[in-house]
ChimeraX commands (.cxc) that place a marker at each C-alpha (Angstrom):
marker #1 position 71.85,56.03,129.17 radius 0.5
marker #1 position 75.53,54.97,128.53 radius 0.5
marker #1 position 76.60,51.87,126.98 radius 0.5
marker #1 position 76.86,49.99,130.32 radius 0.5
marker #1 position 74.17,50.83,131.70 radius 0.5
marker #1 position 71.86,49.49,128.66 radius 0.5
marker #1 position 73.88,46.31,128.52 radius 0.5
marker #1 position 72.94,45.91,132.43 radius 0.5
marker #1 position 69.28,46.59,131.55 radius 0.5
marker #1 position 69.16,43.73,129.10 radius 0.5
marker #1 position 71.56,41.45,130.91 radius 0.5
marker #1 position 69.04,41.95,134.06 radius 0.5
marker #1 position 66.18,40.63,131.82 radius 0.5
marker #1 position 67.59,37.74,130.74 radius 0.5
marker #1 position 68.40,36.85,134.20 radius 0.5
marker #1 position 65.44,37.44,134.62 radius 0.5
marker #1 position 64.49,34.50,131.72 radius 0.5
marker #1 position 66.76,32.10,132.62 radius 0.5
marker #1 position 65.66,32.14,136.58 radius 0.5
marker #1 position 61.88,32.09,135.28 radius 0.5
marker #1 position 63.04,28.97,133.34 radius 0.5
marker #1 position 64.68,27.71,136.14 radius 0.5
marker #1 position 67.59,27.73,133.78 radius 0.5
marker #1 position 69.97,29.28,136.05 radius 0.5
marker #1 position 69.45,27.61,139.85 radius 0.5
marker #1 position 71.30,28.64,142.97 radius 0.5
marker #1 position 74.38,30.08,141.23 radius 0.5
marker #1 position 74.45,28.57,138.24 radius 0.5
marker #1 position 74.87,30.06,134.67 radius 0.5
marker #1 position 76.58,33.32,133.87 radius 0.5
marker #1 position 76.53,35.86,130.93 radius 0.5
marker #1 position 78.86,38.70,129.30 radius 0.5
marker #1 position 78.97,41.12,126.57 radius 0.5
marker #1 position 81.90,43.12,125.06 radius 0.5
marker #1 position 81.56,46.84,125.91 radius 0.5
marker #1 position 82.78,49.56,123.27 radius 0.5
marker #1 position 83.16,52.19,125.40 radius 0.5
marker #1 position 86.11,53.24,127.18 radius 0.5
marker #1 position 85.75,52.49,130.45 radius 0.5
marker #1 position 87.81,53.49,133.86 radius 0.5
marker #1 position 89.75,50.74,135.71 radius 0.5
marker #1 position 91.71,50.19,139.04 radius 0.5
marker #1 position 95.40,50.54,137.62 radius 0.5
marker #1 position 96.70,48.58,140.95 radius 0.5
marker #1 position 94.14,45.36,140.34 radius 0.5
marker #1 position 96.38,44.53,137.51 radius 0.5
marker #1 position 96.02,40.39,137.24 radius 0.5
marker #1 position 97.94,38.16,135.03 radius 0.5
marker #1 position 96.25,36.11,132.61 radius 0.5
marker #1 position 97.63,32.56,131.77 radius 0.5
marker #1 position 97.17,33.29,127.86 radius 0.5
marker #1 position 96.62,36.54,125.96 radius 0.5
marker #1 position 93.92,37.71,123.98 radius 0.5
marker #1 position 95.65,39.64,121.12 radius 0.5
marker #1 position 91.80,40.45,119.79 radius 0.5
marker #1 position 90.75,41.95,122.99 radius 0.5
marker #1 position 93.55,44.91,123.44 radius 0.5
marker #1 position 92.32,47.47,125.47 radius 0.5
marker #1 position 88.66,46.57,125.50 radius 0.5
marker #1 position 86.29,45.54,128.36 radius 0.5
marker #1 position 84.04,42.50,128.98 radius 0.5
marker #1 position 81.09,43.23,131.33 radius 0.5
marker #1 position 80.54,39.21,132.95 radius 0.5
marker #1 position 77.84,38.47,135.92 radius 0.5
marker #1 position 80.24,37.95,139.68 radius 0.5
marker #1 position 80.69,34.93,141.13 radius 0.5
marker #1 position 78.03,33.90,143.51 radius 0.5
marker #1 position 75.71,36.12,141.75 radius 0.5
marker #1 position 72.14,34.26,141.25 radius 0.5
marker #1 position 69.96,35.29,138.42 radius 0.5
marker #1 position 67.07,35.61,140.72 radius 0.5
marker #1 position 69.50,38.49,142.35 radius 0.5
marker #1 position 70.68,39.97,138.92 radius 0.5
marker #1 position 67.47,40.45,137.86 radius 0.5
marker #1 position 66.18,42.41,140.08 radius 0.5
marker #1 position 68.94,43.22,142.68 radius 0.5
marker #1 position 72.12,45.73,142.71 radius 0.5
marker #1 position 74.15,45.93,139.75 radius 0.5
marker #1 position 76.91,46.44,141.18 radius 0.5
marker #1 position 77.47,43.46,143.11 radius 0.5
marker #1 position 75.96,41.29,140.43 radius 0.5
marker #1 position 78.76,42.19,137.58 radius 0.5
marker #1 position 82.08,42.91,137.23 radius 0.5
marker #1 position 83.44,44.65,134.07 radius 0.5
marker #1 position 87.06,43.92,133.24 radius 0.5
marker #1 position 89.31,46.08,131.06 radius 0.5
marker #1 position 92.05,43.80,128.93 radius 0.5
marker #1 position 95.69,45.98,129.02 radius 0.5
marker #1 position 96.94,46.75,125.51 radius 0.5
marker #1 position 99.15,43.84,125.45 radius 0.5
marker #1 position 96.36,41.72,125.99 radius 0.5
marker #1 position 98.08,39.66,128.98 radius 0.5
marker #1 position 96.28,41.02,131.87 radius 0.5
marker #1 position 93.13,42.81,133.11 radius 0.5
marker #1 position 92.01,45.12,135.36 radius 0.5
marker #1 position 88.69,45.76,136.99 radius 0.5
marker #1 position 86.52,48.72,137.38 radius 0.5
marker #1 position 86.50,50.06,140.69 radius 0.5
marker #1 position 82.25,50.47,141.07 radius 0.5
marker #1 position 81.88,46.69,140.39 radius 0.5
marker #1 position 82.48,43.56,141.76 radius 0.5
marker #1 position 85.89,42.31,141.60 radius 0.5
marker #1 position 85.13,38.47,142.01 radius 0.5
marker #1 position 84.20,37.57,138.21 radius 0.5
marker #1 position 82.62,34.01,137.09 radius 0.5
marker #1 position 84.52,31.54,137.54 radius 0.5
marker #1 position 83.58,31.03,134.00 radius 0.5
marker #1 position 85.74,34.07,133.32 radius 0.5
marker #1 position 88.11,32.63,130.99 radius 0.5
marker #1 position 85.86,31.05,129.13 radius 0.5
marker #1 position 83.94,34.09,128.44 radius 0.5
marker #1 position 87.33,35.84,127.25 radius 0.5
marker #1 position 88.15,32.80,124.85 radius 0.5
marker #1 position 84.86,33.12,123.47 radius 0.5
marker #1 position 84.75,37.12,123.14 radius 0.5
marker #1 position 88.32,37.14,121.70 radius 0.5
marker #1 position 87.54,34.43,118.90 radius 0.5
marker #1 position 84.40,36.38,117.99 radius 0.5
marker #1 position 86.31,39.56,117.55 radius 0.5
marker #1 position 89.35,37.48,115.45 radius 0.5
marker #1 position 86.56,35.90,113.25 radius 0.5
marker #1 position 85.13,39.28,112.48 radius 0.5
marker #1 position 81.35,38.13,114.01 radius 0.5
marker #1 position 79.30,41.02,115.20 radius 0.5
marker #1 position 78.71,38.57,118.50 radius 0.5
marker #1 position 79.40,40.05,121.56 radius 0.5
marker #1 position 77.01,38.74,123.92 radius 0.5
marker #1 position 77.68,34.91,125.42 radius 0.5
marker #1 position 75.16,33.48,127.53 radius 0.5
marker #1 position 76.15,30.15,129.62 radius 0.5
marker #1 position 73.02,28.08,131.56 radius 0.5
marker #1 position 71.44,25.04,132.56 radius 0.5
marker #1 position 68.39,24.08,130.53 radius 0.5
marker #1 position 66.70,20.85,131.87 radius 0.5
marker #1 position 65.50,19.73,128.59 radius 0.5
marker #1 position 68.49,19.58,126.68 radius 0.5
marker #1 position 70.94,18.49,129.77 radius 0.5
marker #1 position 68.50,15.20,129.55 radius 0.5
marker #1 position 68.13,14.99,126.12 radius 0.5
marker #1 position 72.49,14.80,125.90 radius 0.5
marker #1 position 72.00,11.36,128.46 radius 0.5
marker #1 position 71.29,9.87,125.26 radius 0.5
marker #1 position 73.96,8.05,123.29 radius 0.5
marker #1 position 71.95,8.64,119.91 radius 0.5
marker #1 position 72.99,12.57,120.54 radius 0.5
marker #1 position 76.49,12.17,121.21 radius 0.5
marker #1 position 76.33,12.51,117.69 radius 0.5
marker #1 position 76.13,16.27,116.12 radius 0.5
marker #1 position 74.78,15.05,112.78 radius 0.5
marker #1 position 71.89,13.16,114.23 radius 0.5
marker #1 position 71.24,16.32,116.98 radius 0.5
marker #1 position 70.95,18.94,114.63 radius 0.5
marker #1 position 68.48,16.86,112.39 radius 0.5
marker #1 position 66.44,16.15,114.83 radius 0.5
marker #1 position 65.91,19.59,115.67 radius 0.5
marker #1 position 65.37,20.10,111.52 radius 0.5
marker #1 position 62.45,17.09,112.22 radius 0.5
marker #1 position 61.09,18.85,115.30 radius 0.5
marker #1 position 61.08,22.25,114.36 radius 0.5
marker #1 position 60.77,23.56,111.14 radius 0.5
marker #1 position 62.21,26.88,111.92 radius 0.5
marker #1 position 66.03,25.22,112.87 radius 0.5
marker #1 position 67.81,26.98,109.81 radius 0.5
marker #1 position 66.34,30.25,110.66 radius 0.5
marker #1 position 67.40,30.13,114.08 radius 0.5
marker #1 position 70.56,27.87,113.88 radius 0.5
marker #1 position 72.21,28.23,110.53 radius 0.5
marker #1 position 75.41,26.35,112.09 radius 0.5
marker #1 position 73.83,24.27,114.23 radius 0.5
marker #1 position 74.36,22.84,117.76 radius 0.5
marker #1 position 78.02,21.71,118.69 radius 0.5
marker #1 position 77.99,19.19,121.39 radius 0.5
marker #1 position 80.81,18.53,123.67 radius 0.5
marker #1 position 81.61,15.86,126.42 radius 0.5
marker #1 position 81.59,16.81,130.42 radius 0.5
marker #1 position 84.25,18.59,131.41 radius 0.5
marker #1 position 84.99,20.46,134.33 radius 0.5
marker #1 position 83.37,23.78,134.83 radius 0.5
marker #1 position 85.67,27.04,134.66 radius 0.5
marker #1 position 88.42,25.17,133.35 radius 0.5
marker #1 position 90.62,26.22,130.24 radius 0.5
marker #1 position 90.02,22.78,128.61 radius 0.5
marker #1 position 86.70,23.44,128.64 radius 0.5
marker #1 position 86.80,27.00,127.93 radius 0.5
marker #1 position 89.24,26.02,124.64 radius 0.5
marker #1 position 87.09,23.00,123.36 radius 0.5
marker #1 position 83.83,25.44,123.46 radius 0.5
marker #1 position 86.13,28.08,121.34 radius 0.5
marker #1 position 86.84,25.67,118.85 radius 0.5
marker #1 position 83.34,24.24,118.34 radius 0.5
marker #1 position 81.78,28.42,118.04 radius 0.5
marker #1 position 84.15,29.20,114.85 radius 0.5
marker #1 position 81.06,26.95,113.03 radius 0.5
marker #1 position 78.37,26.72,115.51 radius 0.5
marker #1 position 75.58,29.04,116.75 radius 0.5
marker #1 position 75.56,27.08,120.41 radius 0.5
marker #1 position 77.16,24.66,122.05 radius 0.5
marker #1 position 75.93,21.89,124.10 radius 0.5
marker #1 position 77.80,20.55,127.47 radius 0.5
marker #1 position 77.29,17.10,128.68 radius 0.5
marker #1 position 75.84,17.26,132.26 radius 0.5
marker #1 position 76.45,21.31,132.16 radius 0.5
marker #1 position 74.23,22.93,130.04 radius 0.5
marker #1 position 74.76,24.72,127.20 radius 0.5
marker #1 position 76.77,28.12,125.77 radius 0.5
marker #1 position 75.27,30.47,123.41 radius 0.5
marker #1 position 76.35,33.82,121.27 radius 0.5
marker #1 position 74.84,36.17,119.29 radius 0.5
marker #1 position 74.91,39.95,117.91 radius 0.5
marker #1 position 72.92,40.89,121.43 radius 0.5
marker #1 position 71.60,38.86,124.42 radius 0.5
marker #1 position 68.28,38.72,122.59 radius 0.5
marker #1 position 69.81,36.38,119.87 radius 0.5
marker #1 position 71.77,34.49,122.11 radius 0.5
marker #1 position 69.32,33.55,124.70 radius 0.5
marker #1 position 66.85,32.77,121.23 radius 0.5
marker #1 position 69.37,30.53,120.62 radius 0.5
marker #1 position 69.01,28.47,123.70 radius 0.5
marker #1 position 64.68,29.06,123.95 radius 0.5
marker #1 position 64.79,27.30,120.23 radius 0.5
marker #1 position 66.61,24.01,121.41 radius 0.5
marker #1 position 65.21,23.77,124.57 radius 0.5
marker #1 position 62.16,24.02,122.86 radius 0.5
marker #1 position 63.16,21.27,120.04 radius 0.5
marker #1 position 64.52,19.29,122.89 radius 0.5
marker #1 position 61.14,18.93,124.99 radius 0.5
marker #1 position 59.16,18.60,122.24 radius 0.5
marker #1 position 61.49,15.46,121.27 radius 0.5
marker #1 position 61.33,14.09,124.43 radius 0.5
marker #1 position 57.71,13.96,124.69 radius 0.5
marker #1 position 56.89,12.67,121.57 radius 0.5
marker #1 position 58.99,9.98,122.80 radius 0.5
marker #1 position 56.96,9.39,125.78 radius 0.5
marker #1 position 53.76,9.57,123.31 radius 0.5
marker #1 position 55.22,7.22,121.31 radius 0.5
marker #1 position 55.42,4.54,124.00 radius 0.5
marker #1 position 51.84,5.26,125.28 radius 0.5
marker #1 position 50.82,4.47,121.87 radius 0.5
marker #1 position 52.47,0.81,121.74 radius 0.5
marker #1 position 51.34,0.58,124.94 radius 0.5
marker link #1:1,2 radius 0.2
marker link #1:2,3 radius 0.2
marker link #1:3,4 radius 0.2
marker link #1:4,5 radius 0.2
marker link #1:5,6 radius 0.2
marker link #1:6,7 radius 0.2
marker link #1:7,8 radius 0.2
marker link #1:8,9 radius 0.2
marker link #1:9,10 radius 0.2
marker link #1:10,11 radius 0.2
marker link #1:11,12 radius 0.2
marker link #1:12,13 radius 0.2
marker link #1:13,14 radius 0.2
marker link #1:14,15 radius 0.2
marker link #1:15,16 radius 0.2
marker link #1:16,17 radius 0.2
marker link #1:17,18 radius 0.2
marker link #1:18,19 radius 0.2
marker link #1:19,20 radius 0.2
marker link #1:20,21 radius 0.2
marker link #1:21,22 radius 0.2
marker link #1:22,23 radius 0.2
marker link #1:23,24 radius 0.2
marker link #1:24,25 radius 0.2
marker link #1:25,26 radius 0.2
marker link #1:26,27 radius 0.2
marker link #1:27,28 radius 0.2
marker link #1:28,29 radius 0.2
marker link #1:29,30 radius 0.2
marker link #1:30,31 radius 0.2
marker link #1:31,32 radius 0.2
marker link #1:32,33 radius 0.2
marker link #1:33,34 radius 0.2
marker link #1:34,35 radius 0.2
marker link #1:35,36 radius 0.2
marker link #1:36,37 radius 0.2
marker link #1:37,38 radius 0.2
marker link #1:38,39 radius 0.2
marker link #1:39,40 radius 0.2
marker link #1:40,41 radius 0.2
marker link #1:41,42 radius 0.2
marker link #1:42,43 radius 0.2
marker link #1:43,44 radius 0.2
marker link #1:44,45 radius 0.2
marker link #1:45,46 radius 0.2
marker link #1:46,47 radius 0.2
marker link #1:47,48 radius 0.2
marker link #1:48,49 radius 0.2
marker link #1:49,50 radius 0.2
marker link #1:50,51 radius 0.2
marker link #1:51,52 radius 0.2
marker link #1:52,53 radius 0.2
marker link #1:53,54 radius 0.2
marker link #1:54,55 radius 0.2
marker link #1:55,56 radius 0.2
marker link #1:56,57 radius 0.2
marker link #1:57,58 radius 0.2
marker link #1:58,59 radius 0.2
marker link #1:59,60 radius 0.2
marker link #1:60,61 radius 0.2
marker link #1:61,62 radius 0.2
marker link #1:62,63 radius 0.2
marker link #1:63,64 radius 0.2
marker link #1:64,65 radius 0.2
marker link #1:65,66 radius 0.2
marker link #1:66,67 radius 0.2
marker link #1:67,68 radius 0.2
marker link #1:68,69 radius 0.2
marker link #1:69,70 radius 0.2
marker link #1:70,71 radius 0.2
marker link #1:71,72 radius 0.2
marker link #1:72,73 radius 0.2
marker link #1:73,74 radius 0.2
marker link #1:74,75 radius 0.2
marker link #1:75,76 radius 0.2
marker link #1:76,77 radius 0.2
marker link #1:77,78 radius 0.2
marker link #1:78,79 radius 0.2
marker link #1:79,80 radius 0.2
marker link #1:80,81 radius 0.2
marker link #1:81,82 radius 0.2
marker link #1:82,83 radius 0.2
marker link #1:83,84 radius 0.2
marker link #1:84,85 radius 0.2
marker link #1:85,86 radius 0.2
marker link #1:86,87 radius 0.2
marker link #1:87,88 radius 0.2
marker link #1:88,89 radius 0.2
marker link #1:89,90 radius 0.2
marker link #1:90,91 radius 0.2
marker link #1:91,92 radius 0.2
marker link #1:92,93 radius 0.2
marker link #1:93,94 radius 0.2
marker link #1:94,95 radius 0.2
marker link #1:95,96 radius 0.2
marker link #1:96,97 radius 0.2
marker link #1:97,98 radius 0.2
marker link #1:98,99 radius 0.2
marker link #1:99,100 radius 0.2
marker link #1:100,101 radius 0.2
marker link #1:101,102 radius 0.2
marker link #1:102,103 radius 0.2
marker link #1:103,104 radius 0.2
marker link #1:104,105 radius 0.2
marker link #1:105,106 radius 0.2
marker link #1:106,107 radius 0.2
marker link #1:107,108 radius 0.2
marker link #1:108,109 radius 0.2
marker link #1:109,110 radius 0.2
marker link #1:110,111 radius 0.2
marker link #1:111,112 radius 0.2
marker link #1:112,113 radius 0.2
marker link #1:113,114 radius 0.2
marker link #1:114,115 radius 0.2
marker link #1:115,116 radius 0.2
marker link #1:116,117 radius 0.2
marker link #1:117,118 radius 0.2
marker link #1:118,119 radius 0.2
marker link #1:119,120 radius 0.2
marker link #1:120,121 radius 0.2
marker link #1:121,122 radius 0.2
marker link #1:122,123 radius 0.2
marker link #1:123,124 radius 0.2
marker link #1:124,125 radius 0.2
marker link #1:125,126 radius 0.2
marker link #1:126,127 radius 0.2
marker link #1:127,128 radius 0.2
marker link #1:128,129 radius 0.2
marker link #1:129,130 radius 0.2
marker link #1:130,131 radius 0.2
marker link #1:131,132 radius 0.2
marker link #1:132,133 radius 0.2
marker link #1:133,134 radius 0.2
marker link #1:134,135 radius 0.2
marker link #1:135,136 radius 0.2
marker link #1:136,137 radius 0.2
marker link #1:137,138 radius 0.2
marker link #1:138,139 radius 0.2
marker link #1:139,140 radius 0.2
marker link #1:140,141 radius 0.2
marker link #1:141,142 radius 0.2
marker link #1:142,143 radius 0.2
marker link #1:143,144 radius 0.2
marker link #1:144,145 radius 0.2
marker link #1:145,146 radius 0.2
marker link #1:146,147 radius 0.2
marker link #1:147,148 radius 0.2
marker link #1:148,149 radius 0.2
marker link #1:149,150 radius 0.2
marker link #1:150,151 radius 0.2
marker link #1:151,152 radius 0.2
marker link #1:152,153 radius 0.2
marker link #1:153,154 radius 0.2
marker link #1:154,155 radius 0.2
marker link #1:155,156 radius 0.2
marker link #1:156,157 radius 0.2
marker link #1:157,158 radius 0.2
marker link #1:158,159 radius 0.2
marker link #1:159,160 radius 0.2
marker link #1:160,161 radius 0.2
marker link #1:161,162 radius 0.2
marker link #1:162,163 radius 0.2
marker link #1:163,164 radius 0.2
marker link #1:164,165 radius 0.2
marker link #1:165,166 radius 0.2
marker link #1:166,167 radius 0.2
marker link #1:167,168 radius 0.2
marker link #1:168,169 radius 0.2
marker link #1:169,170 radius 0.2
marker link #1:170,171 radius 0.2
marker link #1:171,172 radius 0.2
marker link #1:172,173 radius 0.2
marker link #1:173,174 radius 0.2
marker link #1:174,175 radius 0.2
marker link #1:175,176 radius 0.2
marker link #1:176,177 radius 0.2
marker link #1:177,178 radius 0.2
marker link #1:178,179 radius 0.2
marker link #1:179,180 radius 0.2
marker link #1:180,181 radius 0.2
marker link #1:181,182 radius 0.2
marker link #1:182,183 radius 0.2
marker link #1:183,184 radius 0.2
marker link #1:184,185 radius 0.2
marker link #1:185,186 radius 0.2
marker link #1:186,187 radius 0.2
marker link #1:187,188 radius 0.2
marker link #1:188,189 radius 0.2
marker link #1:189,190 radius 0.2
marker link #1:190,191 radius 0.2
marker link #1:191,192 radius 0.2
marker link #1:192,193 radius 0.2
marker link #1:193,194 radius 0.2
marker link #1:194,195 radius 0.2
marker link #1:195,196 radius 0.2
marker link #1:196,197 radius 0.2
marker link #1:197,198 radius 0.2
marker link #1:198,199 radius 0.2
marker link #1:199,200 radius 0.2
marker link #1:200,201 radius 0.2
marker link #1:201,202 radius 0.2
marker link #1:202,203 radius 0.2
marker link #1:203,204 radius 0.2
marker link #1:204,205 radius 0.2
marker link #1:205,206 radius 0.2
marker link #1:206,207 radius 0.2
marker link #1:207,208 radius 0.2
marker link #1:208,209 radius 0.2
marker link #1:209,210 radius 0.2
marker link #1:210,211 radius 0.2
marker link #1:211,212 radius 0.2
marker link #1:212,213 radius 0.2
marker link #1:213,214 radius 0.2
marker link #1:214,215 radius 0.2
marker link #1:215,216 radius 0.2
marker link #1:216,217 radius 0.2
marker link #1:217,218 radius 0.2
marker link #1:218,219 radius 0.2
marker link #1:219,220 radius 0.2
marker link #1:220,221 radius 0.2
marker link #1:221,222 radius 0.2
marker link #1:222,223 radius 0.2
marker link #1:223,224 radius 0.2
marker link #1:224,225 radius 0.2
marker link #1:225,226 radius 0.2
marker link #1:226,227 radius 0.2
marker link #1:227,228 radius 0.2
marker link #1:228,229 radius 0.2
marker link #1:229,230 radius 0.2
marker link #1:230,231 radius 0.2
marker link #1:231,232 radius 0.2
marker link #1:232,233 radius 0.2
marker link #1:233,234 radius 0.2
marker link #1:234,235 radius 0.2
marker link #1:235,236 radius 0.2
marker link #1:236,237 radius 0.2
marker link #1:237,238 radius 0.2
marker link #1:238,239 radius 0.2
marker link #1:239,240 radius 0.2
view
C-alpha cells in the first residue's frame, strides 16, 4: 500500500467518526494531511496562490473536495472525495493530480497555512482536521469562554486527563467567515502554542502527528464540553 493510499484509509475512518458524531453534516468539515511521497501532477492546472508557502516547496497536501460529505468519504469513491495538490518549488502555486478531484475545500488555504507553519515550526503534525462539534459550538455561546484562561481550566476541572491530551490547550477565536484568509491566518497564529482551536459559531480545527491524534484532540473537548454543560443543567435541578 503506498503512502496515499494509507492516508485515504485513515482519512475515510475518520469521516467515518465525525459523520457518526454528526460532527460533519451535509458538507460540512474537511480534513488534510501532508504526503511525503512524490507524487504526479497536471503540469497545465498550474494555479496561482495569493501568498507562498516557502515551507511547503515541492510537497503535496492530500485535502477532502468541495461538496464532499463525510457520510460519502467514508464509504464512497476516493477519488471524487479528495484532491491532492502538489506546491511548485517556488512555493507560489499548485497543481493537482490528475486521478483526483480538482475542486479542493474551500477551506483550502487554510489547510496550507496550517501545514506550512507546522513544517516551519519543525512539529511532526501533518494531519489537520476541521468540524462541527455540537457540544463545544454551544458551549463558545457563553461569554464566560470567550476567555482562553477560564476554557482551558475548565476542561483541567472536568477532565482530569486535559494535560495529557492538550498540553497547549484550546485557542479560541471569534466568528469569522469560513474559507477566508483572515480566518485561515488568525487559526495559524493561535496553532504555534495550541493543540486545537476553537471557532465561534464554526466549530473547531485540530492537528496532530496523524489523524488519530488530531481527531483525539477534538473527542477530548467535546467530551469536557458536554460533560460541563450538563453538570450545569444538574446543577439547576438541584436548586430547583
Amino acid at each position: 500500500m503506498t503512502e496515499i493510499e494509507n492516508k485515504i484509509k485513515v482519512m475515510k475512518e475518520a469521516a467515518g467518526v465525525l459523520y457518526d458524531h454528526g460532527w460533519g453534516e451535509a458538507s460540512a468539515g474537511n480534513m488534510s494531511v501532508c504526503i511525503n511521497e512524490k507524487t504526479d501532477f497536471n503540469r497545465s492546472s498550474k494555479i496561482q496562490l495569493h501568498k507562498k508557502f516557502p515551507s511547503l516547496k515541492g510537497r503535496s497536501v492530500l485535502i477532502t473536495s468541495s461538496g464532499s460529505r463525510m457520510r460519502q468519504i467514508a464509504s464512497g469513491d476516493e477519488i471524487k472525495m479528495f484532491s491532492l495538490v502538489t506546491i511548485d518549488e517556488n512555493g507560489g502555486f499548485y497543481y493537482f493530480h490528475p486521478d483526483f478531484s480538482d475542486k479542493p475545500s474551500s477551506e483550502l488555504i487554510a489547510h496550507l497555512m496550517m501545514h506550512d507553519i507546522l513544517c516551519r515550526e519543525n512539529k511532526n503534525d501533518n494531519a489537520v482536521i476541521h468540524c462541527h462539534p455540537d457540544s463545544i459550538i454551544t458551549l463558545l455561546r457563553s461569554q464566560k469562554f470567550k476567555d482562553q484562561d477560564a476554557l482551558n481550566e475548565m476542561f483541567s476541572e472536568v477532565l482530569l486527563e486535559s494535560k495529557l491530551l492538550l498540553p497547549n490547550g484550546a485557542g479560541i477565536l471569534d466568528d469569522m467567515e469560513p474559507g477566508s484568509e483572515k480566518l485561515a491566518s488568525a487559526i495559524c497564529k493561535q496553532i504555534k502554542k495550541r493543540d486545537i482551536v476553537l471557532l465561534d459559531k464554526h466549530g473547531c480545527f485540530s492537528h496532530g502527528k496523524d489523524m488519530d491524534e488530531a481527531l483525539d484532540r477534538i473527542e477530548f473537548v467535546e467530551k469536557a464540553a458536554r460533560i460541563y454543560l450538563e453538570l450545569i443543567k444538574l446543577k439547576y435541578e438541584e436548586m430547583g
